[in-house]
C-alpha positions in Angstrom: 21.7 62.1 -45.3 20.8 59.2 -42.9 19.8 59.5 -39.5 23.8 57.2 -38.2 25.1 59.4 -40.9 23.9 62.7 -39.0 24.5 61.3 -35.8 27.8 61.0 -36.4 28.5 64.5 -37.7 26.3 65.8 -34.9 28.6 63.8 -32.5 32.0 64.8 -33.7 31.2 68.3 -33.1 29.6 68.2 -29.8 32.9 66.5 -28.6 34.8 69.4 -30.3 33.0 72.1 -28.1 32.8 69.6 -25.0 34.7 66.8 -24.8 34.2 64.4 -21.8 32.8 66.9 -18.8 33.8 65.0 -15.6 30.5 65.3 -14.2 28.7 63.2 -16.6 29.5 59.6 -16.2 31.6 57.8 -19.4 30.3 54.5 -21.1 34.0 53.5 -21.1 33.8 54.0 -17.4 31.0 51.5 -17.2 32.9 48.9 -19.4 36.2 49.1 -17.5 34.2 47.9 -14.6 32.4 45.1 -16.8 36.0 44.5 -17.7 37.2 44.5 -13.9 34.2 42.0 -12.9 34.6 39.2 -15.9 38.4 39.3 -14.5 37.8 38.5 -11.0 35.2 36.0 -12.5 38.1 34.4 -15.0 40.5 33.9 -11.7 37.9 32.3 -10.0 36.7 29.7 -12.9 40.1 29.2 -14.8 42.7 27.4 -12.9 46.4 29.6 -12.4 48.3 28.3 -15.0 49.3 29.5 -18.2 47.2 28.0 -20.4 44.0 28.8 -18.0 44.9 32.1 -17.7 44.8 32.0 -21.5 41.6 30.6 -22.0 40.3 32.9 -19.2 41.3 35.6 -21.3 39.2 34.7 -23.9 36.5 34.2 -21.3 37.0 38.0 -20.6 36.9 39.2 -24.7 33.8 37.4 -25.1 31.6 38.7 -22.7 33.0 42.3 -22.7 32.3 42.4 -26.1 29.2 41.2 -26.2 27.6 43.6 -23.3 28.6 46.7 -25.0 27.4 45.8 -27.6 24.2 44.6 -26.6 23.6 47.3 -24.3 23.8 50.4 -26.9 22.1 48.0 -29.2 19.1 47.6 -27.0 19.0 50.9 -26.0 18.7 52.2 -29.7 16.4 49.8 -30.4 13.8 50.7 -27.3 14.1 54.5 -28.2 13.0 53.7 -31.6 10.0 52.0 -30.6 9.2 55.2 -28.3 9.7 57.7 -30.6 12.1 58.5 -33.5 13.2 61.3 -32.7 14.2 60.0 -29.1 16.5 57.2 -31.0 18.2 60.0 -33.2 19.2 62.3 -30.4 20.4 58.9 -28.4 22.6 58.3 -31.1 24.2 61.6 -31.2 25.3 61.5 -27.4 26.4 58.0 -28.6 28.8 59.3 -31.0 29.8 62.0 -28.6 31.0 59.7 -25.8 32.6 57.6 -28.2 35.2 60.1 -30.0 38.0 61.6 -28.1 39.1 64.8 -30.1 38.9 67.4 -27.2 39.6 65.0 -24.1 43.0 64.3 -26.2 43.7 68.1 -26.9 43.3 69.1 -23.7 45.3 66.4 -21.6 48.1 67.2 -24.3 47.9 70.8 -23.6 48.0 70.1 -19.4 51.3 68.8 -20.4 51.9 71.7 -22.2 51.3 74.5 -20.1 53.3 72.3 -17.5 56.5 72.3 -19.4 56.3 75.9 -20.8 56.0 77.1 -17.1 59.0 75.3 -16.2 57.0 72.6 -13.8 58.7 69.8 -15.1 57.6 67.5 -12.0 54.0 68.4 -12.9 54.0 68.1 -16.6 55.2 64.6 -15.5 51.9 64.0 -13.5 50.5 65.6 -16.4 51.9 62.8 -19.2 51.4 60.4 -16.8 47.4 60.6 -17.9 48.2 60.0 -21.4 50.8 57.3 -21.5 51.3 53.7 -19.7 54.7 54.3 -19.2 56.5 55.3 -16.2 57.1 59.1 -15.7 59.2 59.7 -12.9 62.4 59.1 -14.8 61.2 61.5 -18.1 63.4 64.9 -18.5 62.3 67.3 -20.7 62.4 66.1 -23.7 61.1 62.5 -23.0 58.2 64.2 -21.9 57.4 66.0 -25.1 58.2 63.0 -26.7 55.9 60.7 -24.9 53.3 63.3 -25.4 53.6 63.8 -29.0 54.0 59.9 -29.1 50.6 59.7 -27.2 48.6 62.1 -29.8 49.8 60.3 -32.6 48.8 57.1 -31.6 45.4 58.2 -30.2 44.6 60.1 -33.3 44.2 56.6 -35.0 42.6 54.4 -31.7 41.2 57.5 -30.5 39.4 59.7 -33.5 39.9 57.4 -36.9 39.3 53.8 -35.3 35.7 55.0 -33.7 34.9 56.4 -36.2 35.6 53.8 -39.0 33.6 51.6 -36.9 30.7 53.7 -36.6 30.9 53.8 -40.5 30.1 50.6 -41.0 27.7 49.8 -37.7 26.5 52.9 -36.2 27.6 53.7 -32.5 26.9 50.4 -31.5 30.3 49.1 -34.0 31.8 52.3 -32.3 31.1 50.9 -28.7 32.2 47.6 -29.2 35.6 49.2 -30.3 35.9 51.0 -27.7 35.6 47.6 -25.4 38.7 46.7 -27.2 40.5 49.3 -26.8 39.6 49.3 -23.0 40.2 46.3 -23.0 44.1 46.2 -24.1 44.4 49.3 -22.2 43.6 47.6 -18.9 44.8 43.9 -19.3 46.6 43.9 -22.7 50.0 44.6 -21.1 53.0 41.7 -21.3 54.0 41.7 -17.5 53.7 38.7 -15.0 50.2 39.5 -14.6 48.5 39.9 -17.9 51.3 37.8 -19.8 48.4 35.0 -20.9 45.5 36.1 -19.2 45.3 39.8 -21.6 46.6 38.2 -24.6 43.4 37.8 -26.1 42.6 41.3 -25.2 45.8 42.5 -26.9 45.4 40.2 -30.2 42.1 41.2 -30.6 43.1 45.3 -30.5 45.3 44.4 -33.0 43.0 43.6 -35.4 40.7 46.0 -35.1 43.2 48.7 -35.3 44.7 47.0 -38.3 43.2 49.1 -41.1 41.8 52.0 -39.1 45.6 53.0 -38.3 46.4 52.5 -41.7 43.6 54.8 -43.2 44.7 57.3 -40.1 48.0 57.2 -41.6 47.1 58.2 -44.7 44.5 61.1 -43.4 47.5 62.0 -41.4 50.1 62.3 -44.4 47.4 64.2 -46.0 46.7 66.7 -43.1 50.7 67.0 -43.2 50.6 68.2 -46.8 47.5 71.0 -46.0 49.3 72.1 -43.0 52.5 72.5 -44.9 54.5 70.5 -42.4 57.9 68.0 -43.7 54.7 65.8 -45.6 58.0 64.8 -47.5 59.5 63.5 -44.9 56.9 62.0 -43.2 56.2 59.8 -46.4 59.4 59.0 -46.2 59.4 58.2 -42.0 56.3 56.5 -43.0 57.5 53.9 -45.4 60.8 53.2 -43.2 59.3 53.2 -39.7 56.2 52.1 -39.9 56.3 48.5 -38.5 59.2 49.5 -35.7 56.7 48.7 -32.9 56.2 45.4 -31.0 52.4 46.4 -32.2 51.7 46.3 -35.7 49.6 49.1 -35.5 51.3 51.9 -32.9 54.0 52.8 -35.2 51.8 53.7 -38.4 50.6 57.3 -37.4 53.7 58.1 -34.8 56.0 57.8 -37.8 54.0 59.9 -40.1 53.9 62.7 -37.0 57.6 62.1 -36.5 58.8 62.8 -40.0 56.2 65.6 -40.2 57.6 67.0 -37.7 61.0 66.5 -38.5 61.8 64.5 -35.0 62.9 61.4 -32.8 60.2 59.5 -31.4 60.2 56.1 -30.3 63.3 55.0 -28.2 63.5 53.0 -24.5 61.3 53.4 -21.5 60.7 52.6 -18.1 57.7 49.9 -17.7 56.5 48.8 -14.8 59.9 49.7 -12.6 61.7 48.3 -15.9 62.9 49.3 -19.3 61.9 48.3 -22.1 63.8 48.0 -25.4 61.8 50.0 -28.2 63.2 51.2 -31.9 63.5 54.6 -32.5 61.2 56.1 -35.2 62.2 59.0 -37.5 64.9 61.5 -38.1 66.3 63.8 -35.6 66.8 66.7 -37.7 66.2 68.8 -35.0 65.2 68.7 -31.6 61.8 67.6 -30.0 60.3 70.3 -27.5 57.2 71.4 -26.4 56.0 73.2 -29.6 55.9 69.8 -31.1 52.9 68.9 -28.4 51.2 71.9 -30.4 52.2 70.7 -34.2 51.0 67.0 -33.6 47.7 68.8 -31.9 47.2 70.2 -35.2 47.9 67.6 -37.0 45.6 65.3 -35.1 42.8 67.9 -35.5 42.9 68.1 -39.4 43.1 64.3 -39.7 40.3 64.1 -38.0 38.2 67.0 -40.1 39.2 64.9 -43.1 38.3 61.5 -41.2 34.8 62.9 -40.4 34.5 64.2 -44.3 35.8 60.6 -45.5 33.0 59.3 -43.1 30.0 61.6 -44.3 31.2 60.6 -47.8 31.4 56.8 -47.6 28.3 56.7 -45.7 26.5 59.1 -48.3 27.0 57.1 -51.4 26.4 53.8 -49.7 23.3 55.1 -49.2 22.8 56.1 -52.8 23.7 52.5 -54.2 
């Protein structure tokens, strides 16, 4: 088994006991403020209009992505020289602080707790940490929904994305995804501000995600099946719904999760102070509640078991070519 290979395995489970401990600074910290500095430096160079902000945005993309990857890059590669050892364990905390399994579970399960004790204006603070939607207007079941909605999606940009990148370039593949997925998160958004000047940022997530939400899809029809959820129905959600998303990629794992689940997802929501006009993805056979935030938890957790074996696997007999 190769030292990446290792690593990564090594990685995936530290995160499962874990998970991000707020006392430790996060690399995707560090990048949002790389992020935040190329931004004030693109308003400065690139003139206001359209078209600059455009070009600006590109500007932003280009440098972001090339720092975090460099950085991790470097850093493995001085270790190295030091000692081998050194470089290995580097590489594990790499692969740690680039999965989310636990930091996902447990901001699911703040929500949760909130809605099963009845605190419905604090399992709205609670979602509000897991969605870029506004919360104030959510009842009950629009907050289970977002928050099932939420897991899905971050199961593939979250769990199956990093890792499919660290597959094929070690952490430093899974850093400069991450970047990307900052990115859109922070200036992909198509409001006044980031209409032109995040396009580039919210292009480029969409081709990274491309086939990393796909494969997630499938590990997620799979986990489905060995969890003896509607896998039926999700195949069937799957097939139907899978491109009802203004993102080509958002709507691959939330309609497997809604048809596993045998629920709505998808549907209008306040952006920004305004709504926004979304499909509707799956069956209502019966209704969402909080349970649900539980089922997709467990859904997202095997998909990721059988990610990290798919991982171990490819990995292994490239190796042995």
């Amino acid at each position: 088994m190769t030292e990446t290979t290792l690593a990564i395995i090594i990685g995936f489970i530290i995160d499962l006991f874990l998970g991000d401990p707020k006392k430790i600074p996060h690399p995707v910290v560090f990048i949002g403020h790389v992020i935040n500095f190329f931004e004030k430096k693109a308003l400065s160079i690139f003139n206001n209009t359209d078209r600059g902000k455009f070009y600006g945005g590109i500007f932003i993309c280009f440098f972001v992505l090339l720092i975090s990857f460099a950085v991790p890059f470097v850093l493995i590669a001085v270790c190295g020289n030091i000692n081998t050892n050194l470089r290995f364990i580097v590489k594990c905390i790499m692969c740690w602080q680039i999965i989310a399994v636990k930091s996902l579970k447990d901001a699911s399960l703040d929500v949760y707790k909130e809605l099963v004790s009845g605190n419905i204006e604090s399992a709205k603070t609670a979602v509000s940490m897991l969605v870029g939607r506004d919360t104030q207007k959510l009842d009950y079941s629009g907050i289970c929904r977002a928050t099932v909605e939420s897991v899905a999606e971050s199961t593939s940009d979250g769990i199956v994305a990093p890792l499919f990148f660290m597959i094929i370039g070690g952490p430093c593949f899974g850093f400069l995804y991450k970047a990307v997925n900052t990115m859109d998160s922070m200036i992909g958004y198509k409001n006044d501000k980031y209409m032109f000047l995040g396009r580039a940022a919210a292009k480029t997530d969409d081709v990274f995600n491309f086939i990393p939400s796909r494969i997630a899809a499938v590990f997620m029809l799979i986990a489905a099946f060995l969890l003896g959820y509607d896998y039926k129905n999700a195949l069937y959600v799957f097939k139907r719904d899978r491109f009802k998303h203004k993102s080509p990629n958002s709507a691959q794992t939330e309609s497997v999760c809604a048809g596993a689940l045998d629920v709505m997802l998808g549907g209008d929501a306040y952006y920004f102070g305004k709504i926004v006009k979304k499909d509707t993805i799956g069956i209502n056979i019966k209704p969402i509640d909080s349970k649900d935030i539980i089922k997709a938890n467990r859904l997202m957790l095997v998909t990721s078991f059988i990610c990290v074996l798919f991982a171990v696997i490819i990995r292994m007999a490239v190796t042995l070519i």
